[in-house]
N, C-alpha and C positions, 0 to 999 in steps of 0.2 A: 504494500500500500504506500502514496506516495506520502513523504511527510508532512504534506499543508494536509490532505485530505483526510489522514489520520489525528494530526491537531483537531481538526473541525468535528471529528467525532466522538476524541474524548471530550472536546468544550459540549458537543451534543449531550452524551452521557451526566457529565457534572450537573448540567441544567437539570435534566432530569432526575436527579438525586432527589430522592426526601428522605432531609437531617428527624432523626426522631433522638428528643431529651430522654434520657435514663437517670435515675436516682436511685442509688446505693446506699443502702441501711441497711449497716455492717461490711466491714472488709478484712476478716480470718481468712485462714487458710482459702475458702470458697471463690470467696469474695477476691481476692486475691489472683485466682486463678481466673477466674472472670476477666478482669481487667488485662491480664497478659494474653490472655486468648484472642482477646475482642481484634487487635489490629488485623491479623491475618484473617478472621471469622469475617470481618465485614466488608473486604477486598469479593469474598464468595455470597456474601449476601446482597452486598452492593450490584452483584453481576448478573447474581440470578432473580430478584426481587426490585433493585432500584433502589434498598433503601441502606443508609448508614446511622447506626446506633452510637450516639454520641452521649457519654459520661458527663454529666451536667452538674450534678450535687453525690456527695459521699458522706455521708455521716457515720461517727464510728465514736467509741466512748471514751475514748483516749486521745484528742486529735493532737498530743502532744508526740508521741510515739513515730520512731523512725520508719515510715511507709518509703523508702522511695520508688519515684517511676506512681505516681499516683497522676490522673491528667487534669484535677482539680482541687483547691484546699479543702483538706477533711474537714468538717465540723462536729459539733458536739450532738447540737441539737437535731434530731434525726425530722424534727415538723418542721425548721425549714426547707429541709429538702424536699418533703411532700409537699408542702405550699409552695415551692417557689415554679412561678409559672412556664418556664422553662422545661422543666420534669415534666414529660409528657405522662413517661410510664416510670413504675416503682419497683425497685426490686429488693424483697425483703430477705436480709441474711441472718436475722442476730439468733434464730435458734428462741429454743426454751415456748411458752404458751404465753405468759403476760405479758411482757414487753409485745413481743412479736404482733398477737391481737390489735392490743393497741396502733398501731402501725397501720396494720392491714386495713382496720376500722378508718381510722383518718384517711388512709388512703382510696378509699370505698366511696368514702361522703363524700371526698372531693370529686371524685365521679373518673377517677384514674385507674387506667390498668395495672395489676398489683398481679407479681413472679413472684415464687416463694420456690425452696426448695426443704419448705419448711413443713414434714410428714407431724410432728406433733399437732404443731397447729390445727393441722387439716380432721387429725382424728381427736383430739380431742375438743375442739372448740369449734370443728365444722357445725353442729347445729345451732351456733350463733351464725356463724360467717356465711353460712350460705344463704339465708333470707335476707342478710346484711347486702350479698353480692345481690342480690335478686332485685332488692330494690335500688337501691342506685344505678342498678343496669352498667356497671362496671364488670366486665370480665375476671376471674383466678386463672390464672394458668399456673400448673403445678407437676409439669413433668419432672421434672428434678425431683420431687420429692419419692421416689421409687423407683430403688433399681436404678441411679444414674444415668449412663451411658445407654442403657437398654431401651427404649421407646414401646412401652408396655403402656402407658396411657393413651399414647397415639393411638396405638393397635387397639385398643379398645374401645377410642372415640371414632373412631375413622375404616381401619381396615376390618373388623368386624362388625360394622352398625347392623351391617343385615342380619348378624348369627344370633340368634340364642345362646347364651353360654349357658355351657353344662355343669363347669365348674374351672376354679384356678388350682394353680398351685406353684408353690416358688422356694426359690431361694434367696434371701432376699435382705440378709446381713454376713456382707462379707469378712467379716471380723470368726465369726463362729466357721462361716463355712472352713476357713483359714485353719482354725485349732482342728475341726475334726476331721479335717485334711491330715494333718499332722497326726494326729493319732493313729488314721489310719495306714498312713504310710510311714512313718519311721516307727509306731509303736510307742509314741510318745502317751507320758500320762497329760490327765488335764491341766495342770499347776505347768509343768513344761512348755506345754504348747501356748498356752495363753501366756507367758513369758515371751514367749518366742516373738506371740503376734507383737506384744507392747514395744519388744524390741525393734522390730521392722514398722510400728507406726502403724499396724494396722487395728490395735486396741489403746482406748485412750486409757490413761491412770486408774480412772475411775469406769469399769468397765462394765456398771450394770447394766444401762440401756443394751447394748452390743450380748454380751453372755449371757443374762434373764431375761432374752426374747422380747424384751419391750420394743427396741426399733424395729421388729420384721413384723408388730403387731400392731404397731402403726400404718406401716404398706399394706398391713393387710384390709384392713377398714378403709384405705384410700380405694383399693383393689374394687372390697365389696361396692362403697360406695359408684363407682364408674360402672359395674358387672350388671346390677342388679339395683341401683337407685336407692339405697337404704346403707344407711351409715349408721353399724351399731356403736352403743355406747361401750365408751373404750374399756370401762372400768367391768362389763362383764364378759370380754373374751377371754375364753382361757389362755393362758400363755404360761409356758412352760418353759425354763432355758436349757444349757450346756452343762452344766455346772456336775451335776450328776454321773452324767458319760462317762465312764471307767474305762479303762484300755482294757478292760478283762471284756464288760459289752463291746467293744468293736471287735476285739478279736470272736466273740462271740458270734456277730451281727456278718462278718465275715465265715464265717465254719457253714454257715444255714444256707450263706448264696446272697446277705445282703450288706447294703451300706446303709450306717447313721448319718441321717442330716437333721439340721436345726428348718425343718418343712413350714411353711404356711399356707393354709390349707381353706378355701371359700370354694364353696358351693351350693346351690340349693339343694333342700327337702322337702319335697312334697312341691304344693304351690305357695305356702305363704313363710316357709322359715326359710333361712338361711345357714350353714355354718360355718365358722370364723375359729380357724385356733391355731397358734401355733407351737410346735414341740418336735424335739428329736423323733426323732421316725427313720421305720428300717425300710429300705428303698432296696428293690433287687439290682443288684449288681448290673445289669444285661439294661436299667432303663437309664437311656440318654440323659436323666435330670443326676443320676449319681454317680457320670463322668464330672460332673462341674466340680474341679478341684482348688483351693489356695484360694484366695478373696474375691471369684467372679462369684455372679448369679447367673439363676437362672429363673424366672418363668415360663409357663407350661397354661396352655387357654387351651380349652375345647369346646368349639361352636358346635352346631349342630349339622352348619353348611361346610366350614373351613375344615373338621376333623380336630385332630389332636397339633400345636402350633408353639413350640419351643423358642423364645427367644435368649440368647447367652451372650454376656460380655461383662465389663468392668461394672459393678454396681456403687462405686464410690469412690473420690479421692476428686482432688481439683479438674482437673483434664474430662474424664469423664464426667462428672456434675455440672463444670464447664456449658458442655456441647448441649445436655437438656438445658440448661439456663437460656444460651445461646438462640437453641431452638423457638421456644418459649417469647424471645424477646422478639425475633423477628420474624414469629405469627403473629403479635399483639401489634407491634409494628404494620404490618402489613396492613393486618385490620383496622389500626388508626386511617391510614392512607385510603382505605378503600371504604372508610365509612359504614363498615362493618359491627356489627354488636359484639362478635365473636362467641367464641363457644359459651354457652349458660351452664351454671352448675347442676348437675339433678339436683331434684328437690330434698333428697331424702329421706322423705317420710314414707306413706305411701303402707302397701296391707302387712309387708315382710317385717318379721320378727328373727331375732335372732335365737339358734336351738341354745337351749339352758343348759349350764356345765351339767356332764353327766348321763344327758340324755341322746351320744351319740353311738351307733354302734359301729364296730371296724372288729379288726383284727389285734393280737397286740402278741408284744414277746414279754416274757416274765423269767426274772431269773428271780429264784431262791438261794438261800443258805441252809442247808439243813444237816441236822445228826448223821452221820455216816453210818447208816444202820439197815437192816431188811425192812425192806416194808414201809419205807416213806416214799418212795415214788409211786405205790399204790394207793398209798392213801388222802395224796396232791390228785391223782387223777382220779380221785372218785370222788373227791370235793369238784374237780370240775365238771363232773358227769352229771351230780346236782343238781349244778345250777348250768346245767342244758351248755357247756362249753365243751364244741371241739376241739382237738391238740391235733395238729397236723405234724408236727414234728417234737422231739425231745433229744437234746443234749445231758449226756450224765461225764462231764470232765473227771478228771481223777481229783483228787482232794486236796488239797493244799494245808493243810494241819488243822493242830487243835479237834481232827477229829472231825472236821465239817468239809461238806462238799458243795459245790455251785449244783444248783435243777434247773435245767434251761427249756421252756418250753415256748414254741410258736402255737400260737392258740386260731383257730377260726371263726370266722365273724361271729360276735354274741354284742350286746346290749353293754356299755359301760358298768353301766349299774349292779348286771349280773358279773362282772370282772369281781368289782370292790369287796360285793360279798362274797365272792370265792376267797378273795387275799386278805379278808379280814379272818374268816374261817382257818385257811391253811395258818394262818400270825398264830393262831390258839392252841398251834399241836407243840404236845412236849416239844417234838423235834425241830421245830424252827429255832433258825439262830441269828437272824436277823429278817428285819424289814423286805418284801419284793421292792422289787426293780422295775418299774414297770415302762416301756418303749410302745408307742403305736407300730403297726405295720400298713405299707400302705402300696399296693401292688401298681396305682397310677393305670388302670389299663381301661 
């Protein structure tokens, strides 16, 4: 092309540019990653859209602290940034439910598009924020907040609207997946491995969110919410963490033909419930969800049209969080430009209920401790005969002292309910020496 008439087409291009303001509140690790991302992001966005995302206001609580490479002066106050007219759209980083709300609120009334990659938020305070979003007729966009790098909201909003989904399932805290990586493959115990992750940065200090299942029980109520239009209350999924996992269960979960994940697991029951849980679960070796090894995810959709629909990659860390942030800004974007409402939140409410701890049935593995003695592995299987529970398999390992030996049984589908009182039963025989073990089983087929 000759150089004047290549001039005249970038000047064409430039004209046609729309600058869209951005407001940053918070800049961690994420926030952070955002801002290094953005230059090269918006050369591809600018090409394929027309439009360029420009850093306007950044609020952070510290604006004394050494940021550099920032492309505006931080401030303190996080409401100038959302008032300043400038900030077309918002993007909220500071984590946690109170602050965060607050934010998102201001940023609602003022009738602005509000990013978040903020999963607390969404599950515990969504049935404020989503009438909040409803009526102001300001958009959420909230891919970031699940799964990262994976586009598991898109695919729900978009590349399935026609399916029926039958159910989810995921993985979907790379921090856990990481430890029981580690477990499985060096044999590491649980103390070791979750060292291991704090060491590599992939577990923070304080690592309850990540290990007791609470971050993958937030995705997962975002999950429900987008599947099925009902967002249950957070405070009644069950959630189960890691913590438990013995290298004796993996080696275990291994000898029978399976692998342990930290699973989250949404699907309907019937027409009007739902269910929501997440916890270690034995996954057969042979299913694509328990190749995902070391800090990726995975999610797992099954419509009724698409079939069964695996997405895997990075579920966290700047770079990946990045690219859904990214995404996010320059759909809303777009939408500003085209005059667009953009995507609405479900509503939420609606006939679905979510199923009551206890009242699920599956499959489950159960190890025992028992007297080393004739006659206690018959009389574990006639407690479960009872209570109508079939054993499709039984491990009897050799004993390890004191006299005691592990009972390992794979049980087939029965009612939770009838589990507990089987394991409250077998707890009352002379011969028990400790508490069961109890793992869900979950064949995914």
């Amino acid at each position: 092309m000759f150089p004047v008439l290549e001039t005249e087409r970038l000047l064409g291009l430039n004209q046609r540019m729309n600058k869209i303001g951005i407001g940053l509140v918070g800049c961690g690790t994420v926030g952070s990653g955002l801002i290094r991302n953005l230059p090269k992001a918006n050369a591809l966005i600018g090409e394929r859209l027309g439009i360029e995302l420009e850093i306007r206001g950044i609020a952070v609580k510290d604006p004394s602290k050494s940021r550099p490479n920032l492309p505006v002066q931080a401030v303190a106050d996080w409401k100038k940034v959302v008032a300043d007219p400038a900030v077309q759209i918002v993007v909220e980083l500071v984590g946690g439910t109170a602050e965060a709300f607050q934010i998102a609120e201001a940023c609602l009334k003022a009738g602005k598009p509000l990013v978040t990659a903020n999963k607390a938020l969404l599950a515990e305070r969504g049935q404020e924020l989503i009438p909040l979003a409803s009526q102001s007729k300001a958009p959420v966009y909230f891919e970031a907040s699940v799964a990262g790098g994976i586009p598991v909201l898109k695919a729900l909003r978009e590349g399935l609207v026609a399916n029926q989904l039958l159910g989810l399932h995921g993985i979907i805290n790379g921090t856990s997946n990481y430890i029981l990586s580690r477990m499985a493959e060096a044999g590491s115990d649980f103390p070791t491995a979750l060292q291991q992750a704090k060491d590599l940065g992939y577990a923070e200090a304080d690592d309850r969110l990540d290990v007791d299942g609470i971050d993958a029980a937030h995705k997962a109520s975002i999950l429900c919410l987008l599947a099925y239009g009902f967002l249950p209350k957070f405070s009644e999924i069950p959630v189960e963490g890691i913590r438990h996992v013995s290298a004796q269960d993996v080696s275990f979960a291994h000898q029978l033909g399976y692998v342990i994940k930290l699973l989250a697991m949404v699907r309907p029951v019937g027409s009007d419930r739902v269910e929501v849980r997440v916890a270690p679960t034995l996954l057969p070796a042979r299913h694509p969800m328990a190749s995902v090894h070391g800090a990726f995810n995975a999610v797992g959709l099954i419509g009724n049209l698409s079939g069964p629909v695996q997405l895997t990659g990075r579920g966290a860390g700047p770079d990946a969080t990045s690219s859904a942030l990214l995404a996010d800004l320059a759909e809303a974007a777009k939408n500003l430009c085209d005059k667009s409402p953009g995507p609405a939140l479900p509503k939420a409410g609606g006939k679905m209920k979510l199923m009551g701890k206890g009242e699920s049935v599956g499959r489950f593995y159960v190890r025992l401790e028992v007297e080393d003695r004739p006659g206690v592995l018959a009389q574990v299987a006639g407690i479960f005969g009872t209570e109508k529970i079939g054993i499709s398999s039984v491990l009897q390992p050799e004993g390890h002292g004191a006299g005691s030996v592990p009972l390992v049984f794979l049980l087939e589908a029965a009612p939770e309910s009838s589990l507990q009182k089987a394991v409250s039963q077998i707890a009352k025989l002379p011969n028990s020496r400790s508490p069961a073990r109890i793992f869900r089983v979950e064949d995914l087929s």
